[in-house]
Structure formats: C-alpha cells, structure tokens
N, CA, C, O and CB atoms as a CASP TS submission, in Angstrom:
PFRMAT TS
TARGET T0000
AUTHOR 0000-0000-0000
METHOD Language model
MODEL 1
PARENT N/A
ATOM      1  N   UNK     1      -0.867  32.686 -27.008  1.00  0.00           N
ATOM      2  CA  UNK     1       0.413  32.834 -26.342  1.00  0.00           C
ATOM      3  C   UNK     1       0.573  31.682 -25.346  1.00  0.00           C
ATOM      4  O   UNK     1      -0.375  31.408 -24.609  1.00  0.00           O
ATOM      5  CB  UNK     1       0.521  34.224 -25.629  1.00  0.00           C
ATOM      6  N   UNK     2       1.889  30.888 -25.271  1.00  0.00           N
ATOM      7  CA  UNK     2       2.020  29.671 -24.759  1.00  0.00           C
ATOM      8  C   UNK     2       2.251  29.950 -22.880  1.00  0.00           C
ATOM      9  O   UNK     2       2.473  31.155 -22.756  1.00  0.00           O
ATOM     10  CB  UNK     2       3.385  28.905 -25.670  1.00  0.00           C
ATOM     11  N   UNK     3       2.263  29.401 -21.763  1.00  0.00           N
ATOM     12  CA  UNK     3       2.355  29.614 -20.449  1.00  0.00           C
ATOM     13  C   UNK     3       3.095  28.607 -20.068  1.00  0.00           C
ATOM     14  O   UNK     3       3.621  27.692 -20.701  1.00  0.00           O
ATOM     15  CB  UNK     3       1.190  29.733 -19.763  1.00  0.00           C
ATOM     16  N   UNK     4       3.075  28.875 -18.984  1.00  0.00           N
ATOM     17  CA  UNK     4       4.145  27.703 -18.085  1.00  0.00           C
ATOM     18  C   UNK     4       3.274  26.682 -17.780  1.00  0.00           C
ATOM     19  O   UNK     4       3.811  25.575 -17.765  1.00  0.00           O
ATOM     20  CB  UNK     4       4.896  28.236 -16.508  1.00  0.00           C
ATOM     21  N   UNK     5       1.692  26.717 -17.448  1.00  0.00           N
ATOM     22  CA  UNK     5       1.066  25.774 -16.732  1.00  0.00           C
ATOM     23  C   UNK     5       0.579  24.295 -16.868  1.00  0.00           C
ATOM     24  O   UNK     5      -0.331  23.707 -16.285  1.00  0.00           O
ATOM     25  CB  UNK     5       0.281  26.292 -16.523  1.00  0.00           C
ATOM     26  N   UNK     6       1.677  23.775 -18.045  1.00  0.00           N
ATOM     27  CA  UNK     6       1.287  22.874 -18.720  1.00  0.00           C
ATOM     28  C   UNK     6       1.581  21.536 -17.650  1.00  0.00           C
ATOM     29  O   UNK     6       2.027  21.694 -16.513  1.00  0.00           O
ATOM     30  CB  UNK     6       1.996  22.957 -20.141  1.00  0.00           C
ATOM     31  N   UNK     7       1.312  20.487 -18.120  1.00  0.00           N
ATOM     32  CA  UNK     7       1.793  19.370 -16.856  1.00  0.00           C
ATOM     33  C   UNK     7       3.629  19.180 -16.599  1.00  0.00           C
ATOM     34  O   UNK     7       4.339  19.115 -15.595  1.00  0.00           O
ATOM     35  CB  UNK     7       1.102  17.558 -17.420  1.00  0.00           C
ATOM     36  N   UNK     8       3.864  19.142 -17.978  1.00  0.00           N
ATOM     37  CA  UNK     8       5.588  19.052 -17.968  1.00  0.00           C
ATOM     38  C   UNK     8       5.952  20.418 -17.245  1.00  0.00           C
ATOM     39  O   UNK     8       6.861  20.194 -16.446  1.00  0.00           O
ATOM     40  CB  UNK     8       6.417  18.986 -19.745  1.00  0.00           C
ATOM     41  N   UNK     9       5.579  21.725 -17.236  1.00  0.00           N
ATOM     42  CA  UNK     9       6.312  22.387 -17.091  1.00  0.00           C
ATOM     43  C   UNK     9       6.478  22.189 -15.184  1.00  0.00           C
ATOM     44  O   UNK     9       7.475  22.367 -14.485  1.00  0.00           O
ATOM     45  CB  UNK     9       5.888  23.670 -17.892  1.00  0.00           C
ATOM     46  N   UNK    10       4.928  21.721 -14.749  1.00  0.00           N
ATOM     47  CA  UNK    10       4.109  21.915 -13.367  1.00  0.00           C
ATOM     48  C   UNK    10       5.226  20.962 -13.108  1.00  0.00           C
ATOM     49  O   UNK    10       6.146  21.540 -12.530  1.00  0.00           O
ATOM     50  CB  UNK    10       2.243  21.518 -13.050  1.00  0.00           C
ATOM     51  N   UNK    11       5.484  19.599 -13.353  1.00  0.00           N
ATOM     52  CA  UNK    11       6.492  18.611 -12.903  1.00  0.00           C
ATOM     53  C   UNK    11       8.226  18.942 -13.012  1.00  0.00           C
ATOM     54  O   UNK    11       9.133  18.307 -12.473  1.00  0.00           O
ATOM     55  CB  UNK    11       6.150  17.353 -13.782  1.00  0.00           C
ATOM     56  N   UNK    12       8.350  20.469 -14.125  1.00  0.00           N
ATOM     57  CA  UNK    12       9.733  20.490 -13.381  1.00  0.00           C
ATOM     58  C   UNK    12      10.108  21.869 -12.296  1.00  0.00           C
ATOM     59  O   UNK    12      11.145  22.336 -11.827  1.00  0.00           O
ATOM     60  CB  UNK    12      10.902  20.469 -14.651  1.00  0.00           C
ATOM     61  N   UNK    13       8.930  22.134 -12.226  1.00  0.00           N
ATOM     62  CA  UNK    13       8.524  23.542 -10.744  1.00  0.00           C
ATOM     63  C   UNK    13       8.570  22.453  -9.902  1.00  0.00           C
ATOM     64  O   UNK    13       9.154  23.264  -9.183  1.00  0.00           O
ATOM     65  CB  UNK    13       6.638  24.692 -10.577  1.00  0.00           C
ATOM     66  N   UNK    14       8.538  21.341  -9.214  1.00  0.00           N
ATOM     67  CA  UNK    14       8.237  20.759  -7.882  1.00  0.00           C
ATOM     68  C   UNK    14       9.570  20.450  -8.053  1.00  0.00           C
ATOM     69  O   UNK    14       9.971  19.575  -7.286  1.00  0.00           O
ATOM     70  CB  UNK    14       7.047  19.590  -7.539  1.00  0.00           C
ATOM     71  N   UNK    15      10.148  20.772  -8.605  1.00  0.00           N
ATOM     72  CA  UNK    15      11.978  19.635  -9.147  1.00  0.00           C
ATOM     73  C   UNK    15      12.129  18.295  -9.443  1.00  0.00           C
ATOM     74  O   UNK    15      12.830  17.546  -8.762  1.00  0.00           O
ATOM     75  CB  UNK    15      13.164  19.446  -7.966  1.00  0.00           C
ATOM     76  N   UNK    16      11.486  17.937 -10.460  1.00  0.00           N
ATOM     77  CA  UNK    16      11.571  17.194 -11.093  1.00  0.00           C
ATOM     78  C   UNK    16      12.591  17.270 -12.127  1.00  0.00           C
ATOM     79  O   UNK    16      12.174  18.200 -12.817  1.00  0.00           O
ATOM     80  CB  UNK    16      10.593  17.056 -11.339  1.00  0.00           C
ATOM     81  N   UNK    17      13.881  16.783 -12.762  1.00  0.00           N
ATOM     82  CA  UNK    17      14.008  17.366 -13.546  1.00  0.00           C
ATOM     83  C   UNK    17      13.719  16.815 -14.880  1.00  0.00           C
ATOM     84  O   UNK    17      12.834  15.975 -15.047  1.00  0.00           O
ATOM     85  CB  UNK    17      14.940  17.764 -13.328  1.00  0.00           C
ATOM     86  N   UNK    18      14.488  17.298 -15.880  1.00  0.00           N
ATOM     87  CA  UNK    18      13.430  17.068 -17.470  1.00  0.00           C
ATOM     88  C   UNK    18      13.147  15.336 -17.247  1.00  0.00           C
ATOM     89  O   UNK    18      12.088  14.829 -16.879  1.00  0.00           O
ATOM     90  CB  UNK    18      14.617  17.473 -19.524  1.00  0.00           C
ATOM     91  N   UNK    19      14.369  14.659 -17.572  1.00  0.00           N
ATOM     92  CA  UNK    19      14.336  13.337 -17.847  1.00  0.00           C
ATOM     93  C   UNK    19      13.317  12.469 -16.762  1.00  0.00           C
ATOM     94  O   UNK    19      12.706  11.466 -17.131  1.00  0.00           O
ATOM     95  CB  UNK    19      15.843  12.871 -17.823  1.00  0.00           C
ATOM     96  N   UNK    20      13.247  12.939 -15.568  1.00  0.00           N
ATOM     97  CA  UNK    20      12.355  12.110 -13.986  1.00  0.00           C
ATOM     98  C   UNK    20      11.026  12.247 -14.844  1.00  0.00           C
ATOM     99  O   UNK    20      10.257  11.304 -15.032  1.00  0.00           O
ATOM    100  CB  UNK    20      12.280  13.237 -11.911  1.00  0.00           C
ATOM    101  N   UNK    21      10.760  14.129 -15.573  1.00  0.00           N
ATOM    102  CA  UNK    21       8.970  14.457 -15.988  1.00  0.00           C
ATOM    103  C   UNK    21       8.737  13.680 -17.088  1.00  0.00           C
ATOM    104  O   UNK    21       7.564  13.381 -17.313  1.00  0.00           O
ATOM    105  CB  UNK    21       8.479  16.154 -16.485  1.00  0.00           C
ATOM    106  N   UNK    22       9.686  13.243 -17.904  1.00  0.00           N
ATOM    107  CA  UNK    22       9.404  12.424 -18.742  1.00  0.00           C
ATOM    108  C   UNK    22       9.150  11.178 -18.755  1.00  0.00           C
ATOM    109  O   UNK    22       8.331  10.611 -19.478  1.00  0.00           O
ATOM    110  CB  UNK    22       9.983  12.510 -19.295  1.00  0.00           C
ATOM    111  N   UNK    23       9.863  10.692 -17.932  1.00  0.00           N
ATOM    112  CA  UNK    23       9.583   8.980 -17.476  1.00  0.00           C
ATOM    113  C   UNK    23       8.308   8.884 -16.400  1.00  0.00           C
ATOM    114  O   UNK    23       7.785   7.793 -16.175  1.00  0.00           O
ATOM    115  CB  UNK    23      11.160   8.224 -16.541  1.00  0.00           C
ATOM    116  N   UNK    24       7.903   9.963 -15.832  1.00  0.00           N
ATOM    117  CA  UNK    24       6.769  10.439 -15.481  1.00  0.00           C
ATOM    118  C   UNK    24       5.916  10.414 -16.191  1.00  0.00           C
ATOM    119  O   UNK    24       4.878   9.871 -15.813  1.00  0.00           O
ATOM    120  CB  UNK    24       6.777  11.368 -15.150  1.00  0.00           C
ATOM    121  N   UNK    25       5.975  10.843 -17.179  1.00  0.00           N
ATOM    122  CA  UNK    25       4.631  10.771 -18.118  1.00  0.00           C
ATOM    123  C   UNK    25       4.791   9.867 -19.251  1.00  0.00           C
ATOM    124  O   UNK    25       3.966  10.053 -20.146  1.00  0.00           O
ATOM    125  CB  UNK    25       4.228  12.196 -18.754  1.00  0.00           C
ATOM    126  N   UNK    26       5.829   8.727 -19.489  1.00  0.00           N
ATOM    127  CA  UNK    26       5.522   7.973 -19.844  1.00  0.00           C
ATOM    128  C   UNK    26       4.919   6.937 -18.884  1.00  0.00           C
ATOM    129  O   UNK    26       4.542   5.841 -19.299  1.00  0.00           O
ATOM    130  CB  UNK    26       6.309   7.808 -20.486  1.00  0.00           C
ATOM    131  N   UNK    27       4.866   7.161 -18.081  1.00  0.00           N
ATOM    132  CA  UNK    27       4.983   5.824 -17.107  1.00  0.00           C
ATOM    133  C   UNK    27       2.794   5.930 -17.084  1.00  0.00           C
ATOM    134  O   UNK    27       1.945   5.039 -17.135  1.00  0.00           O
ATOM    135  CB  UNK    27       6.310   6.253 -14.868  1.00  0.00           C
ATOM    136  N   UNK    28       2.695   7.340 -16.993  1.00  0.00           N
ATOM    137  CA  UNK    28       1.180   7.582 -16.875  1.00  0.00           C
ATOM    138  C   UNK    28       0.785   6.938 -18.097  1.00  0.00           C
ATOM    139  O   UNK    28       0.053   5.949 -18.049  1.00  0.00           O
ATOM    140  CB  UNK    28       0.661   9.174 -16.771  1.00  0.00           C
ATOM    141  N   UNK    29       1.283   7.497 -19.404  1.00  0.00           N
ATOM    142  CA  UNK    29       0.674   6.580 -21.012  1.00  0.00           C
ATOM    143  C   UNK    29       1.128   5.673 -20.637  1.00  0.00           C
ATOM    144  O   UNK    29       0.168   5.020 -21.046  1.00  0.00           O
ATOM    145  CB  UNK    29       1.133   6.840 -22.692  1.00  0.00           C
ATOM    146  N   UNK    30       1.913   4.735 -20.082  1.00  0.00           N
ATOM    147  CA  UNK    30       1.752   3.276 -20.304  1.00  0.00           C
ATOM    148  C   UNK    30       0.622   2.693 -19.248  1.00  0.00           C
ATOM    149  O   UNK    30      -0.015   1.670 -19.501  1.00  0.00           O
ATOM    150  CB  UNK    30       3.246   2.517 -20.094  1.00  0.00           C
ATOM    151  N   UNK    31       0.445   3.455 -18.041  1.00  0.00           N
ATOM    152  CA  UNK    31      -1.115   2.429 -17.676  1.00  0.00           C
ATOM    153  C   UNK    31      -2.286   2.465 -18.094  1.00  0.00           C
ATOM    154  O   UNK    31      -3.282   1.741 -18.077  1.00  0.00           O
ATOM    155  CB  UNK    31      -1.611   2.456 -16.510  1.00  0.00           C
ATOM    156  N   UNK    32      -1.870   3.816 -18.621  1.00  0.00           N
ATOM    157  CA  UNK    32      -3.520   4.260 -19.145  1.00  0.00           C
ATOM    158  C   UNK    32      -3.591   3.206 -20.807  1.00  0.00           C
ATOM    159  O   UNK    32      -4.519   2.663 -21.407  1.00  0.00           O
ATOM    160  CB  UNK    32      -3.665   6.659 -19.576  1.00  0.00           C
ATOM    161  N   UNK    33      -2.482   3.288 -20.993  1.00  0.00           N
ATOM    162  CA  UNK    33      -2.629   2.654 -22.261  1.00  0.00           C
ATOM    163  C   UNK    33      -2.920   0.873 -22.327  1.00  0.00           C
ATOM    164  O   UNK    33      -3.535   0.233 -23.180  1.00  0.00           O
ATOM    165  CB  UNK    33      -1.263   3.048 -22.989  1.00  0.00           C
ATOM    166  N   UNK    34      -2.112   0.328 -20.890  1.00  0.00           N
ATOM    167  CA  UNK    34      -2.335  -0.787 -20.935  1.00  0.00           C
ATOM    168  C   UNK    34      -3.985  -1.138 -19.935  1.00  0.00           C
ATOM    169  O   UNK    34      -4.660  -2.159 -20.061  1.00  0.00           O
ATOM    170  CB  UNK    34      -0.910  -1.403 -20.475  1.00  0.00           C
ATOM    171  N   UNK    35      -4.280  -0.004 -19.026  1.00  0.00           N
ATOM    172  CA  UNK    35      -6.390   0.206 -18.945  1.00  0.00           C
ATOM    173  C   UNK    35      -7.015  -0.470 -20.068  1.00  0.00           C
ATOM    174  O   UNK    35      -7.795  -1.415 -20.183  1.00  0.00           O
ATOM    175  CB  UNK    35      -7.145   2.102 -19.200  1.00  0.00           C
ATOM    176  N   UNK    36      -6.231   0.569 -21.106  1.00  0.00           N
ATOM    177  CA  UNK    36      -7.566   0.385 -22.257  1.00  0.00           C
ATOM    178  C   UNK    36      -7.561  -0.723 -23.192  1.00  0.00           C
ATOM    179  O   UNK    36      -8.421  -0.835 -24.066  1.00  0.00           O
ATOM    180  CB  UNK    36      -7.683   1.609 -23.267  1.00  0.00           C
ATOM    181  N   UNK    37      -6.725  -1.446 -23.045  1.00  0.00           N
ATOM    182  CA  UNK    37      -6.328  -2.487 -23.577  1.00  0.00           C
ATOM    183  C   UNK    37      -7.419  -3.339 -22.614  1.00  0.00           C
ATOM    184  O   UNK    37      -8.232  -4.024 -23.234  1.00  0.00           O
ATOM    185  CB  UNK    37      -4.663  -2.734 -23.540  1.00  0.00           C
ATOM    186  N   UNK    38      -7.478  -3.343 -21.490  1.00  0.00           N
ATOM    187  CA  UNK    38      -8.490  -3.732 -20.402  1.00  0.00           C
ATOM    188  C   UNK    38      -9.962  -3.860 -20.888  1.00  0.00           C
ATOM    189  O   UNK    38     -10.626  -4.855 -21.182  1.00  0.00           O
ATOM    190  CB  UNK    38      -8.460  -2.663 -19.264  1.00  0.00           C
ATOM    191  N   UNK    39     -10.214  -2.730 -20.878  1.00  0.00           N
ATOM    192  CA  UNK    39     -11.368  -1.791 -21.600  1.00  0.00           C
ATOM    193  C   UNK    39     -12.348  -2.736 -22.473  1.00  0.00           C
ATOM    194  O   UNK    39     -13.574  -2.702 -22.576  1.00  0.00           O
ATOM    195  CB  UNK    39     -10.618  -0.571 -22.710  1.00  0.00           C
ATOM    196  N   UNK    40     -11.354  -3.626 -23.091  1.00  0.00           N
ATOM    197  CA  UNK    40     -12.293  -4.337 -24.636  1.00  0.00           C
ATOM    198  C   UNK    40     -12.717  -5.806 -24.268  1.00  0.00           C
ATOM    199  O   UNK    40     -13.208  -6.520 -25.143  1.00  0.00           O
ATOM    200  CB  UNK    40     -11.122  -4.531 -26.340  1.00  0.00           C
ATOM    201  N   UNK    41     -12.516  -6.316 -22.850  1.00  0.00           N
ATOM    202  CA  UNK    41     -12.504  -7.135 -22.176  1.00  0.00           C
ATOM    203  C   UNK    41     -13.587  -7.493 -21.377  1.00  0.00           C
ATOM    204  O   UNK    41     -14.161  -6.495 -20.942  1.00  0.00           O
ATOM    205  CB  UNK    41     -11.671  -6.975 -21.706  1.00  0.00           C
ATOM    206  N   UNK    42     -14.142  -8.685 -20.977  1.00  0.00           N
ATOM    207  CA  UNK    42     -14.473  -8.469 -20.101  1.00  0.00           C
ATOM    208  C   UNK    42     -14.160  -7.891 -18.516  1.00  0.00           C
ATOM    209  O   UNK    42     -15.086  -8.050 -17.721  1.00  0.00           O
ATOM    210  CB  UNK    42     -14.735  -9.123 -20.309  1.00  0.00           C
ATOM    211  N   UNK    43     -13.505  -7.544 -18.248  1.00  0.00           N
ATOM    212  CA  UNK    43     -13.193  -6.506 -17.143  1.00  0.00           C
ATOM    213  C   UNK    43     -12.982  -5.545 -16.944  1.00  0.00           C
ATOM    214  O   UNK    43     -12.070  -5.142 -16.222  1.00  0.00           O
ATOM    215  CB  UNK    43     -12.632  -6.537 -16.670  1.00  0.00           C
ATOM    216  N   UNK    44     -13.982  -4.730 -17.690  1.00  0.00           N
ATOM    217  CA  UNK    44     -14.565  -3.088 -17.598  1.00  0.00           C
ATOM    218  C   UNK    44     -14.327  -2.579 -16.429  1.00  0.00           C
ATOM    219  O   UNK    44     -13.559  -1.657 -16.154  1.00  0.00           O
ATOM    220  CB  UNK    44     -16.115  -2.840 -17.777  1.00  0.00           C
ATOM    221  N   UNK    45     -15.121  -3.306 -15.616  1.00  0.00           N
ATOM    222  CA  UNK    45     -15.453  -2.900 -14.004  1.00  0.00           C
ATOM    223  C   UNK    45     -14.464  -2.724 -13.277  1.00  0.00           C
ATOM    224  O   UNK    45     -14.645  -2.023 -12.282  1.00  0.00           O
ATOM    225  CB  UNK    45     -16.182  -3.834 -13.215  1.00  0.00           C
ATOM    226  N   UNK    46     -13.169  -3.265 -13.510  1.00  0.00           N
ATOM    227  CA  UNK    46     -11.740  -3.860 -12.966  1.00  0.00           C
ATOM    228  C   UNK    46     -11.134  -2.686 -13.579  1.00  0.00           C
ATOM    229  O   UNK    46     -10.728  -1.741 -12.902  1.00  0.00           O
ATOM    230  CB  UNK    46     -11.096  -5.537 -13.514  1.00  0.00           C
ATOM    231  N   UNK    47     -11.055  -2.737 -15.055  1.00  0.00           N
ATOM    232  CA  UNK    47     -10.191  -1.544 -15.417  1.00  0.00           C
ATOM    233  C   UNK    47     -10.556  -0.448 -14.927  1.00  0.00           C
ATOM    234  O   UNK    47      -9.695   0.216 -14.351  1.00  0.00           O
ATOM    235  CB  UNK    47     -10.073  -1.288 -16.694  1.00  0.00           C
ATOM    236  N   UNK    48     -11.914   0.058 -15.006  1.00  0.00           N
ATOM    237  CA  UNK    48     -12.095   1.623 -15.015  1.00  0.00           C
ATOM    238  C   UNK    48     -11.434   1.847 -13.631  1.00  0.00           C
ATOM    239  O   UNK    48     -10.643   2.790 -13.585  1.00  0.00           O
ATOM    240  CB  UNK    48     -13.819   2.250 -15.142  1.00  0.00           C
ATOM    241  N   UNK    49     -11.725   0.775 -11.924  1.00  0.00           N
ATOM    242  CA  UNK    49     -11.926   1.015 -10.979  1.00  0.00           C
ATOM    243  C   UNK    49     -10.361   1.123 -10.902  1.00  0.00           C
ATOM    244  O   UNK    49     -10.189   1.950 -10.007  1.00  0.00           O
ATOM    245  CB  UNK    49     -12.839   0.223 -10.251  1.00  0.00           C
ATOM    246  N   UNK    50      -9.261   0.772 -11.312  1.00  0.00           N
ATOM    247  CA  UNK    50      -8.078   0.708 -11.408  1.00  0.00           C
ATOM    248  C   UNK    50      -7.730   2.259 -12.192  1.00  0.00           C
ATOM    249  O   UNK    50      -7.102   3.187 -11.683  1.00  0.00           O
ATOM    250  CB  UNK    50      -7.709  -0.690 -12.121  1.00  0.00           C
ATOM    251  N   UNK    51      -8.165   2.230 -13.177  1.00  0.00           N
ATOM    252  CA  UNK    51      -7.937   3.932 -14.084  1.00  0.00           C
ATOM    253  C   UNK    51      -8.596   4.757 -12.936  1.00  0.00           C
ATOM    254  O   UNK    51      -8.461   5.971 -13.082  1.00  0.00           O
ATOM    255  CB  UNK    51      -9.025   4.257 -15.982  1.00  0.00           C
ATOM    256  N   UNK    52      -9.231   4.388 -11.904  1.00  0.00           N
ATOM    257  CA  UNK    52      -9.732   5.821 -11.108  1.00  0.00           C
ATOM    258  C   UNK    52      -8.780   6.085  -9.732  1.00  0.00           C
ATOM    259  O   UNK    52      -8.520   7.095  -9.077  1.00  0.00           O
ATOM    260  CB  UNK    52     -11.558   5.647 -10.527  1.00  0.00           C
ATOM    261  N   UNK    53      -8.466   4.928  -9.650  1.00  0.00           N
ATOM    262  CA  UNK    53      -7.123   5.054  -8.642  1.00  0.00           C
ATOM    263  C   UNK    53      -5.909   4.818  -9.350  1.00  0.00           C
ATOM    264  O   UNK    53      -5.418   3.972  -8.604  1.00  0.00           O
ATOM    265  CB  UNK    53      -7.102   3.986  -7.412  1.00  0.00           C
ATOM    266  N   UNK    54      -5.420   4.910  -9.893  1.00  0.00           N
ATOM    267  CA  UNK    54      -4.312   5.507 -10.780  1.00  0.00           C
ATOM    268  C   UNK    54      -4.342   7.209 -10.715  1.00  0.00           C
ATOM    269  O   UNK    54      -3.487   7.949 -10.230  1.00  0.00           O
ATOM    270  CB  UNK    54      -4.568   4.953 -12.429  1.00  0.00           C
ATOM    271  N   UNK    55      -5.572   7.553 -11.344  1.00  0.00           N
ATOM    272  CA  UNK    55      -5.918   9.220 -10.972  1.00  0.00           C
ATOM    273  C   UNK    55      -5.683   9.524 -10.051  1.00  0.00           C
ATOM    274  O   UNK    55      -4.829  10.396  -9.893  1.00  0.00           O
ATOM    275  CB  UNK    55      -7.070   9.767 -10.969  1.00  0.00           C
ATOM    276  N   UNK    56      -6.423   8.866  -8.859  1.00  0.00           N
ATOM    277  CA  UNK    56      -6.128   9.774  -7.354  1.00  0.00           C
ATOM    278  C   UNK    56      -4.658   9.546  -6.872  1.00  0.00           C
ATOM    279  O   UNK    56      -4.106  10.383  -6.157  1.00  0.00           O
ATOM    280  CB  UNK    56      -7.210   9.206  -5.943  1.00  0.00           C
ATOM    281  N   UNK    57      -4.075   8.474  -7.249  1.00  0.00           N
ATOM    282  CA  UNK    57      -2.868   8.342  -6.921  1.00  0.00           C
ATOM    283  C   UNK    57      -1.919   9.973  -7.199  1.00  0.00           C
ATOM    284  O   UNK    57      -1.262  10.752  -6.510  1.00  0.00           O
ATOM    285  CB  UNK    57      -2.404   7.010  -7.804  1.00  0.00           C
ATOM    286  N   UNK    58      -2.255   9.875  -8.311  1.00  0.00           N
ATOM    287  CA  UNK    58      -1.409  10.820  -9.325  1.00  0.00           C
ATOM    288  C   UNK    58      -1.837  12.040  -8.673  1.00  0.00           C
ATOM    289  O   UNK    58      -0.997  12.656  -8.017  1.00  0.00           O
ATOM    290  CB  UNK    58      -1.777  10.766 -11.092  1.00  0.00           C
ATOM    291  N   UNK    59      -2.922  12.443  -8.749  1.00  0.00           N
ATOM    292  CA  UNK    59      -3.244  13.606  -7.639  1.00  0.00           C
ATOM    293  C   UNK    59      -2.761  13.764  -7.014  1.00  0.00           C
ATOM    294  O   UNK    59      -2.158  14.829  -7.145  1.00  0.00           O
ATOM    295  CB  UNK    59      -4.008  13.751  -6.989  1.00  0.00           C
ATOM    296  N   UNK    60      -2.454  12.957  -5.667  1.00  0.00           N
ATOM    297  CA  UNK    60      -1.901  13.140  -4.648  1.00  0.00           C
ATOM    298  C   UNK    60      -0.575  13.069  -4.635  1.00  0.00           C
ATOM    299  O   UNK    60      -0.067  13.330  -3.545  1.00  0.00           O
ATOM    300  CB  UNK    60      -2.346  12.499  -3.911  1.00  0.00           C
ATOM    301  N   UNK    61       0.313  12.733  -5.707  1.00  0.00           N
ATOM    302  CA  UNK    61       1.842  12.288  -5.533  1.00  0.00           C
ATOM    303  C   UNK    61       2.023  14.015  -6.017  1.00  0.00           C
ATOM    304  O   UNK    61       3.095  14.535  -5.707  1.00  0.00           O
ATOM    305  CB  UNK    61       2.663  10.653  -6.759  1.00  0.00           C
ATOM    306  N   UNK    62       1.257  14.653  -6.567  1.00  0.00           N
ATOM    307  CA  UNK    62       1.496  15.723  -7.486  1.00  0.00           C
ATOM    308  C   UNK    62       1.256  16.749  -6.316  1.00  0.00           C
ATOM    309  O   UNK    62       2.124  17.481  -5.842  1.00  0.00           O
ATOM    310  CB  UNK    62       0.484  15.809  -8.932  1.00  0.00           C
ATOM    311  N   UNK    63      -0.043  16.686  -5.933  1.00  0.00           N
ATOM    312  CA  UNK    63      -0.422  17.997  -4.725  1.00  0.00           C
ATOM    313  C   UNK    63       0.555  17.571  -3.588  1.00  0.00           C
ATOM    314  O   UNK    63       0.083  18.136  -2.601  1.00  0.00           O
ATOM    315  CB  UNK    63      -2.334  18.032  -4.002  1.00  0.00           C
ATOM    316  N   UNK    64       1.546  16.953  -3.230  1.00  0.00           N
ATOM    317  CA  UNK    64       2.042  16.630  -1.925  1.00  0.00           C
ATOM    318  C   UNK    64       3.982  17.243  -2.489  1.00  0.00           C
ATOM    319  O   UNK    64       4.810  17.668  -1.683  1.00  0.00           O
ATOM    320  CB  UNK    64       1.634  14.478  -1.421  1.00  0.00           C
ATOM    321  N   UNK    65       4.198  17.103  -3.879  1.00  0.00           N
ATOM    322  CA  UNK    65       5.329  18.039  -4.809  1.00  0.00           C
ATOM    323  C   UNK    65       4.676  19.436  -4.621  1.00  0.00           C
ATOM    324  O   UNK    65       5.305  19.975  -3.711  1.00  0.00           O
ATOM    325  CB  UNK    65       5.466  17.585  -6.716  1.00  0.00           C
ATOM    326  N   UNK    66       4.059  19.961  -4.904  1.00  0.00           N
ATOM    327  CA  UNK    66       3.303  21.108  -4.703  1.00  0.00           C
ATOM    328  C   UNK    66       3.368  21.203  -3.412  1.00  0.00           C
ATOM    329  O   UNK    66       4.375  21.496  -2.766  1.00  0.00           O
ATOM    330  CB  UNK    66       1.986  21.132  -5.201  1.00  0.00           C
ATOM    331  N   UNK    67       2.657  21.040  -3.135  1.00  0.00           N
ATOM    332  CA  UNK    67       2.980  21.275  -1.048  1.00  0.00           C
ATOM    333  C   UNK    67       4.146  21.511  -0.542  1.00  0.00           C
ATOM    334  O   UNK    67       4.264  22.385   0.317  1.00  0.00           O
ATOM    335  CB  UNK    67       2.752  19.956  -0.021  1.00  0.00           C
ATOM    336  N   UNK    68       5.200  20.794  -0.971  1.00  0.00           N
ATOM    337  CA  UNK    68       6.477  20.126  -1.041  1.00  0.00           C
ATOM    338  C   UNK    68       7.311  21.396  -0.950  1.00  0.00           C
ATOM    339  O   UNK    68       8.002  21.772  -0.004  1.00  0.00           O
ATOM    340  CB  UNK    68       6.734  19.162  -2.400  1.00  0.00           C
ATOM    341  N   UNK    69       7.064  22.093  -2.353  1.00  0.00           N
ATOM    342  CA  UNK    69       8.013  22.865  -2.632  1.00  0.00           C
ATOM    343  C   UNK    69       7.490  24.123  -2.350  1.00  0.00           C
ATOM    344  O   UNK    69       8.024  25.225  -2.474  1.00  0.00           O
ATOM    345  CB  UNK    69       8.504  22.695  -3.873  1.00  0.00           C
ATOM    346  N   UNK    70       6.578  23.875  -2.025  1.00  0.00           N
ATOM    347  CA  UNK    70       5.943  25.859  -1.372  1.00  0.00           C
ATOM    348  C   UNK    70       6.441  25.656  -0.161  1.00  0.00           C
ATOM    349  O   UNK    70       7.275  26.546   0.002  1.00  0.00           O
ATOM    350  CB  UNK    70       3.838  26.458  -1.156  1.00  0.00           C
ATOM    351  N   UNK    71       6.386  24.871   0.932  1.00  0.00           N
ATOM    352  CA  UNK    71       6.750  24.506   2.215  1.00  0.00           C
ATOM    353  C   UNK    71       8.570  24.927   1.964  1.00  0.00           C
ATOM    354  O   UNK    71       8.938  25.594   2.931  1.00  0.00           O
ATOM    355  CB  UNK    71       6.235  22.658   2.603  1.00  0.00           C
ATOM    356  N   UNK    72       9.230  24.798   1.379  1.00  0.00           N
ATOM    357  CA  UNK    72      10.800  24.461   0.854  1.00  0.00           C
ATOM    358  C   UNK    72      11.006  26.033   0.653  1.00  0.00           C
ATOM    359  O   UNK    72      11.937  26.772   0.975  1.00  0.00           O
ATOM    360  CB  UNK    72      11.059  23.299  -0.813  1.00  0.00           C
ATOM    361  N   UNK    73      10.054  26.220   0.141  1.00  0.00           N
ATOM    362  CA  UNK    73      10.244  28.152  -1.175  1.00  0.00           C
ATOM    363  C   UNK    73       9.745  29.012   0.276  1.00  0.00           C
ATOM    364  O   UNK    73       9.631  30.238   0.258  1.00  0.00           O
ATOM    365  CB  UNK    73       8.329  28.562  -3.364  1.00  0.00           C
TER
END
C-alpha cells in the first residue's frame, strides 16, 4: 500500500508546489549526474567531497522547509 512519505510528496507538504518539486529534483539528478561523470576522472577526491556537500546542503534546505512549516501550522 502506497504513503505519502515519499520525497515528492515531503517537498509538496513544506509548499512547494508540483512544478518548484520537480525542478527540485531535477536539479538534484543533474549534479549527481554531472559528480559521476567526475567519478571516472582523476578527481575522485574532488567529486565525492563535492557529492557530500551537495547532501548536507540538501539536508538542511529540506529540514529548515520542515521547520518552516510546522513553525507556520
């Protein structure tokens, strides 16, 4: 049985709406995608350390929408 807690659904609970969660998560596949393109390179060390702050970024833009809208609700 399917739930709400998926990432799209989590990004349009903070009010996001459809089209913002989508360019949202393309915007995530395109760094991750252009990382790994990184990846086959010599600059492993560069990409990953870049793919790990990309993550925390994203964390935090996400828990601070969350925060956001419980603070609001």
């Amino acid at each position: 049985m399917g739930d709400n807690r998926h990432l799209h659904f989590r990004l349009l609970d903070v009010g996001m709406s459809q089209r913002q969660a989508v360019l949202f998560l393309w915007l995530l596949a395109s760094i991750f995608g252009s990382t790994a393109v990184f990846l086959h390179s010599s600059g492993k060390l560069f990409a990953l350390g870049a793919l790990f702050l990309v993550m925390v970024a994203v964390v935090l833009v996400i828990a601070w929408f969350f925060k956001k809208t419980k603070d609001e609700g």
